[in-house]
C-alpha positions in Angstrom: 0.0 0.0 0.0 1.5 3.7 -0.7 0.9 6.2 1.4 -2.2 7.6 2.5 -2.5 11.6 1.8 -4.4 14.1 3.8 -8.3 13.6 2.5 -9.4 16.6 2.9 -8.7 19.3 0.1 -7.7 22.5 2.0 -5.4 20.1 4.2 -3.8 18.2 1.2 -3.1 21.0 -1.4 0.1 22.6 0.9 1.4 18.8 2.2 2.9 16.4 -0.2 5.5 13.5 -0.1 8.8 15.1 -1.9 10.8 11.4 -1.6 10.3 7.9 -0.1 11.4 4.7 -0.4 10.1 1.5 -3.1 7.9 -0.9 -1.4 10.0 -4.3 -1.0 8.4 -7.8 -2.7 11.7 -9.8 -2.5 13.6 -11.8 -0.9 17.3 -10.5 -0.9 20.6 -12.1 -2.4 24.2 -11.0 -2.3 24.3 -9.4 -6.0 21.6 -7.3 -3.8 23.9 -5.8 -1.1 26.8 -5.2 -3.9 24.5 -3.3 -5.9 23.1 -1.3 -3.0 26.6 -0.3 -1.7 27.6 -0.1 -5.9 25.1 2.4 -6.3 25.3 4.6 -2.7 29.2 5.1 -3.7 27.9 6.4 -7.0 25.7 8.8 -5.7 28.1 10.0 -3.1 31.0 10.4 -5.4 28.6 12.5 -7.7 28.2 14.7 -4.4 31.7 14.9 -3.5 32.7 15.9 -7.1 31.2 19.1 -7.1 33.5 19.9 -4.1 35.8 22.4 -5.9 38.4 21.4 -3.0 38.6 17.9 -5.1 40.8 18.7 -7.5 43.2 16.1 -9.6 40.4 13.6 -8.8 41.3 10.6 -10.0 40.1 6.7 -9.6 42.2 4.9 -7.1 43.2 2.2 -10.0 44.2 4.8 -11.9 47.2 6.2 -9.3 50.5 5.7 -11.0 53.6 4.5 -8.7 54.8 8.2 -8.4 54.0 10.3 -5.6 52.2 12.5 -7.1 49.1 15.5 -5.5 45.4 14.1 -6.0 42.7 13.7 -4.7 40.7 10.7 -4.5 36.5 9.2 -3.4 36.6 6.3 -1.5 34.5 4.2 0.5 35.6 3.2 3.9 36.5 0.0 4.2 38.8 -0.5 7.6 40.0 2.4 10.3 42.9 0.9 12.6 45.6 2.8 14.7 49.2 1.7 14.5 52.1 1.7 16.8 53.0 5.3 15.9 49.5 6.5 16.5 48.8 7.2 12.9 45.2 6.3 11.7 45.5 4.3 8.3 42.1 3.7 5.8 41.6 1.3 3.3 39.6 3.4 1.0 38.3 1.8 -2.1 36.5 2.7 -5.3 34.8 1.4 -7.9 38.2 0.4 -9.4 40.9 -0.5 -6.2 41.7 -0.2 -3.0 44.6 2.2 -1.4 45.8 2.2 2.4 45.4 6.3 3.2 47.7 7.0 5.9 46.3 10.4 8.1 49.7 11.1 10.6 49.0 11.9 14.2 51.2 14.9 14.0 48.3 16.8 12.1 46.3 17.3 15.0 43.4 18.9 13.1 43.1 16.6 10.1 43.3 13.6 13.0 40.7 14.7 14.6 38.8 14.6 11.4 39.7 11.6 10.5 38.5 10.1 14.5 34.8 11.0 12.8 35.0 8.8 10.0 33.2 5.6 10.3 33.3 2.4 8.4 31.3 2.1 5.0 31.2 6.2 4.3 31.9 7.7 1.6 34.8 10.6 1.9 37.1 12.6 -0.6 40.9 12.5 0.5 43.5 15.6 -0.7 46.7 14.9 -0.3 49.8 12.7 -2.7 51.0 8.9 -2.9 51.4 6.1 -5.1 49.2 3.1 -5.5 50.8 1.8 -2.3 49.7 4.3 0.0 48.5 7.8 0.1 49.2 10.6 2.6 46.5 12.8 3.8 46.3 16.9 3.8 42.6 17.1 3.7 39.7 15.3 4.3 36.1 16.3 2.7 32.7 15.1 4.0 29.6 15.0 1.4 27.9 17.4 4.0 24.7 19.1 3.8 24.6 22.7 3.0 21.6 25.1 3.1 22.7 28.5 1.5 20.3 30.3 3.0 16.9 30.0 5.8 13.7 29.8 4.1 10.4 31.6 5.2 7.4 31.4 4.2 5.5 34.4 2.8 2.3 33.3 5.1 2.6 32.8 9.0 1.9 29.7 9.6 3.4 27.1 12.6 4.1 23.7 12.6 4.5 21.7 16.0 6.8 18.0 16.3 6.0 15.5 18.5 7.0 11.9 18.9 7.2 8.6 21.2 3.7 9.1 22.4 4.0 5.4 23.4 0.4 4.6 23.5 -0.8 1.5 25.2 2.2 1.9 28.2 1.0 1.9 31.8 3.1 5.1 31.7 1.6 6.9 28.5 1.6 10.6 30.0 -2.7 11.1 29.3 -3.3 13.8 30.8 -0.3 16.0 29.9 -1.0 14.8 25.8 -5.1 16.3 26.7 -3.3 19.0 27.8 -2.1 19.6 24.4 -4.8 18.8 22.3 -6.3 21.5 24.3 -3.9 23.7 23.0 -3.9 23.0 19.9 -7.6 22.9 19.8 -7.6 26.7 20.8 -9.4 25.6 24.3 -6.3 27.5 26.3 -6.9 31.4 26.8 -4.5 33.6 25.6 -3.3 32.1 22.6 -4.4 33.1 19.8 -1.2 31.6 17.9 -3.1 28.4 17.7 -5.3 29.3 14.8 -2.2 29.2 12.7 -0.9 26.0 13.5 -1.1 23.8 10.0 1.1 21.0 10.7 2.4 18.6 13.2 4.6 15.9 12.9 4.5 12.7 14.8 8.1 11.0 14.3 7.4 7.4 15.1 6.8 5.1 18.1 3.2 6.6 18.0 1.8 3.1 20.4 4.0 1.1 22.7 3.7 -1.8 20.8 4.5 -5.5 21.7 7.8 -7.9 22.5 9.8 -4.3 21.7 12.2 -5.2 24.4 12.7 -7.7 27.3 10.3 -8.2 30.0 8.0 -5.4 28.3 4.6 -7.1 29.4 4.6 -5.5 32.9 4.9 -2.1 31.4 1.9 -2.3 29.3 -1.8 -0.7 29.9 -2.9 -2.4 26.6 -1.7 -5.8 25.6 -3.8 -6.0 22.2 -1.8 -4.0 19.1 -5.2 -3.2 17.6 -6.3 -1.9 20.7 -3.4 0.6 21.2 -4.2 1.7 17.6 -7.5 2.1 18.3 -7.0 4.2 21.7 -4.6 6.7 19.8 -6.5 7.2 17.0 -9.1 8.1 18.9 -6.6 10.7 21.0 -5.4 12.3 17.6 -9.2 12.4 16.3 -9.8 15.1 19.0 -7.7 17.4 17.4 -9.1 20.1 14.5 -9.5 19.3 11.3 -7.8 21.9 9.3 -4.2 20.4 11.2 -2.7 18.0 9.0 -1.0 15.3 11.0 2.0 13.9 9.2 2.9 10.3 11.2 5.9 7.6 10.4 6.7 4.7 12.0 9.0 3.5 15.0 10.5 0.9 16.1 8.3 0.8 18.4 5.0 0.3 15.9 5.0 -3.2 15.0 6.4 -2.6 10.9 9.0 -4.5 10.5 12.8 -2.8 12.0 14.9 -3.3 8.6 14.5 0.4 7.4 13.4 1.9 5.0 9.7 1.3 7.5 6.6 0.5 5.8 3.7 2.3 6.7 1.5 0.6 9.2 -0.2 -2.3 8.8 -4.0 -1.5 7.9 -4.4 -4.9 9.8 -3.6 -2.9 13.0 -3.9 0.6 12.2 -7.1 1.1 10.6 -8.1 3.7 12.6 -5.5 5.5 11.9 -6.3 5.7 7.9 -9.9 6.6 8.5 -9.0 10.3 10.3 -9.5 12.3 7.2 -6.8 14.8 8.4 -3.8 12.1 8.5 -1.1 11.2 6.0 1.3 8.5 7.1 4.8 7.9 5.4 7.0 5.5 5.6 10.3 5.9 7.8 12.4 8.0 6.5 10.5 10.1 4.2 10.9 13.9 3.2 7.6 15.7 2.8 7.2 19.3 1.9 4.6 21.5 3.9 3.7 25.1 3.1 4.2 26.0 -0.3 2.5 28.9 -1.4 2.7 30.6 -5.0 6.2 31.5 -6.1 7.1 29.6 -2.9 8.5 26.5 -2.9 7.5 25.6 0.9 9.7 23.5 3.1 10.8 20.0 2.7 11.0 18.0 6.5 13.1 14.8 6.4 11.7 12.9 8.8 13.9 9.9 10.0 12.4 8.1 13.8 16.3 7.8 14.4 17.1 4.0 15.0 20.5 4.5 14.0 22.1 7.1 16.5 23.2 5.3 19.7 25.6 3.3 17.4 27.2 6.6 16.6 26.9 8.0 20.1 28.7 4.7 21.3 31.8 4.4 18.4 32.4 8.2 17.5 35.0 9.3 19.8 34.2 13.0 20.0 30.1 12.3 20.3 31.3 9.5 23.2 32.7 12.3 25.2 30.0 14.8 24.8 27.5 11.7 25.9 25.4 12.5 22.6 23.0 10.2 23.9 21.3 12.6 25.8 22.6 15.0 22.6 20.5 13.8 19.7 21.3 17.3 18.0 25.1 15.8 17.5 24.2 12.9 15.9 21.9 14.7 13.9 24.7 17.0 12.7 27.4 14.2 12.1 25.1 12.3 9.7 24.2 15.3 8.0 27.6 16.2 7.2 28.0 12.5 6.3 24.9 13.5 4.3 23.8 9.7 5.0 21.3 8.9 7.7 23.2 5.3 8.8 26.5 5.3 6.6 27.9 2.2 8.9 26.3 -1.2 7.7 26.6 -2.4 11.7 24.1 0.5 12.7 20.7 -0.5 11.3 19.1 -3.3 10.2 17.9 -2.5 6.3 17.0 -3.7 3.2 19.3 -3.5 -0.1 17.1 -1.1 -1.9 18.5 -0.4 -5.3 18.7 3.6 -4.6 20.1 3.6 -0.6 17.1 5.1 1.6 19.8 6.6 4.1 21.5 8.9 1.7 20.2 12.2 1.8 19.9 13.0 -1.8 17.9 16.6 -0.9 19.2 18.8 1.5 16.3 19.3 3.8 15.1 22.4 5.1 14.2 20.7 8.5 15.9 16.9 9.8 13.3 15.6 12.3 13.9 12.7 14.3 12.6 10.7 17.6 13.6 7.9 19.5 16.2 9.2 21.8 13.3 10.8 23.9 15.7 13.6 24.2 13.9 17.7 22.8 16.3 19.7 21.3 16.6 22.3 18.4 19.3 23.7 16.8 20.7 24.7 12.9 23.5 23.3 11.5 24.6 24.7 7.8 21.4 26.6 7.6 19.1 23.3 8.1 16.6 23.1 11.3 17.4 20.2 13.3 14.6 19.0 15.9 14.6 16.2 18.2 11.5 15.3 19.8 11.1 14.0 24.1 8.5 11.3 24.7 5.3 10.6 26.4 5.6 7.7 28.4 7.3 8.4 31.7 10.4 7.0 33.0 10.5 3.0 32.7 12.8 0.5 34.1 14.3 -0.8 30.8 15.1 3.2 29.9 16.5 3.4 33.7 19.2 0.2 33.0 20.0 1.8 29.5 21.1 4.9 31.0 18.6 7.5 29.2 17.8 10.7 30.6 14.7 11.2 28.9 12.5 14.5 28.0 9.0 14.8 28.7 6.1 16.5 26.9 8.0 19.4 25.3 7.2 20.0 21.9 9.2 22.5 19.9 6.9 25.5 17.7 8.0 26.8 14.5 6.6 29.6 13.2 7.5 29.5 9.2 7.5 33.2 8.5 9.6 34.3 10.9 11.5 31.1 11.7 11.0 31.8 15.5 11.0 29.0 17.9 9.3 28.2 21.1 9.1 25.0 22.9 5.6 24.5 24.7 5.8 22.4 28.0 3.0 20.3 28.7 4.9 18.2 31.6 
């Protein structure tokens, strides 16, 4: 099933789907997982190319046995650290493989080279032969925004995720709260009648077997059920609000990424509010354009991948980015490549890679951490949404810190932002 657009006419005409992934009807073979990785270094190379700091690019089979300046695209292939304290790459291409050798005694191109993880794609500057090459300059594909959009019309959009419906600790009354508020029922706010959108970034129920010993934690042990009850929470809220929903891990699709949408099976309730569109997860769906306005484009990822990242990236390990979803979302945005290390999701070998950001987005929305934040990085919004489901045991063993009930406000025309607290 494709996804399922906003019914309603005033609702659907500023709200459509920009990119998302093919739905999969295979099963999956080797030649599969070569063509995938085939085709995401050909993408990324056509990225990196356009970086004018790139120049004498050549293919790694094509280096003579001079030591001669290039530059070179390679895929990561192995990071180790030897004796001397140098970090050596094997880097290859479509064409070979080269060691590329970044010495410790360039303190600022090491520390570079301590971000890059296994399987991304990076340009190296620098001269060697078909041995080895030596570094002077490492270049991420990075995403670059050359300027902040807004919209000609004032309108706001609101984020939200991890409602975790169906958990004995599903935080009720603080989500009334906010319908409230969104419904105009609050005095003093006359903001409210220009709120158009809200996003829902994933683990919209609790779902069921998510984690070990999860039964004692649940209020509502049937998945139908949980759809049911949430659908019937979001159905309180006015009609004129789109409500733009992906999926979790938390929702009972299946966890390779790219997410389905839900399963009608389940979710039916969710399809029949006239005011929802649900996408698959990720997804990048444009909101607010106007005439001779091209609106904004939101890519919407639940965020599966970061705690690999927080727990393997040296500099994000000592700023605990865990409880810093903001500096994940940054360091795969410069990696321009939602989960650039095969270890860090489970996916399928689609033949163009769901994880590489192809448009630069005008917003990166993500969940999962149960951590609110906002910030910009290279012009692009980045928002990270807390949870509604209080504190549980297994969060308590895994070290989170979560957020509760915060949901960040954007107002498009001005490109303000306030973060409402319904805790």
């Amino acid at each position: 099933m494709s996804e399922i657009r906003c019914r309603k006419s005033d609702v659907r005409n500023n709200v459509k789907i920009v990119e998302t992934s093919p739905d999969i009807s295979k099963s999956f073979e080797v030649k599969d997982f070569v063509g995938y990785f085939r085709n995401r270094f050909s993408e990324m190379r056509n990225v990196l190319q356009e970086h004018s700091e790139l120049d004498k690019l050549v293919s790694i089979g094509k280096i003579s046995g001079s030591n001669q300046k290039l530059s070179i695209i390679g895929i990561v292939y192995d990071k180790r650290i030897t004796k001397n304290k140098n970090i050596i790459f094997d880097v290859e291409d479509l064409t070979g493989r080269i060691k590329v050798l970044i010495n410790q005694n360039k303190p600022e191109l090491y520390k570079l080279a301590e971000e890059i993880t296994l399987d991304s794609v990076i340009g190296f500057r620098g001269s060697g032969n078909r041995d080895i090459f030596f570094t002077n300059d490492i270049i991420f594909p990075d995403c670059v925004l050359s300027e902040r959009k807004k919209s000609p019309v004032e309108e706001y959009v609101l984020f939200i995720g991890d409602l975790h419906y169906g958990s004995k600790r599903f935080l009720k009354d603080n989500f009334l709260k906010f319908i409230d508020y969104i419904n105009g029922d609050v005095p003093n706010t006359p903001e409210v009648s220009k709120i158009k959108y809200l996003f829902i970034a994933g683990d919209v129920v609790t779902g069921i077997g998510n984690y070990p010993n999860q039964e004692p934690d649940l209020g509502i042990v049937d998945l139908e059920e949980q759809f049911i009850g949430v659908a019937e929470l979001l159905g309180k809220i006015r009609k004129d609000i789109c409500i733009i929903i992906s999926p979790g891990n938390h929702d009972c699709v299946r966890l390779m990424e790219p997410q389905p949408i839900f399963d009608e099976k389940f979710a039916w309730p969710l399809y029949e509010l006239d005011n929802v569109l649900i996408t698959k997860n990720p997804s990048t769906v444009n909101i607010g354009a106007k005439e001779n306005f091209s609106g904004f484009n939101v890519l919407n990822y639940h965020g599966f991948s970061f705690f690999y990242y927080a727990k393997t990236i040296s500099y994000l390990i000592k700023q605990k980015a865990a409880n810093k979803p903001e500096l994940i979302m940054q360091y795969l945005l410069k990696n321009r490549h939602l989960a650039p290390t095969h270890a860090s999701v489970q996916y399928c070998p689609t033949e163009k890679d769901a994880h590489f950001i192809r448009e630069i987005p005008d917003i990166f929305l993500s969940g999962h951490t149960h951590k609110s934040a906002v910030s910009y990085y290279n012009n692009i919004l980045v928002v990270s949404t807390s949870c509604w489901e209080a504190m549980t045991p297994y969060m308590e063993k895994m070290g989170s810190i979560p957020d509760f009930c915060k949901v960040p406000m954007i107002n498009l025309k001005t490109r303000s932002v306030k973060i409402l607290d319904f805790e």
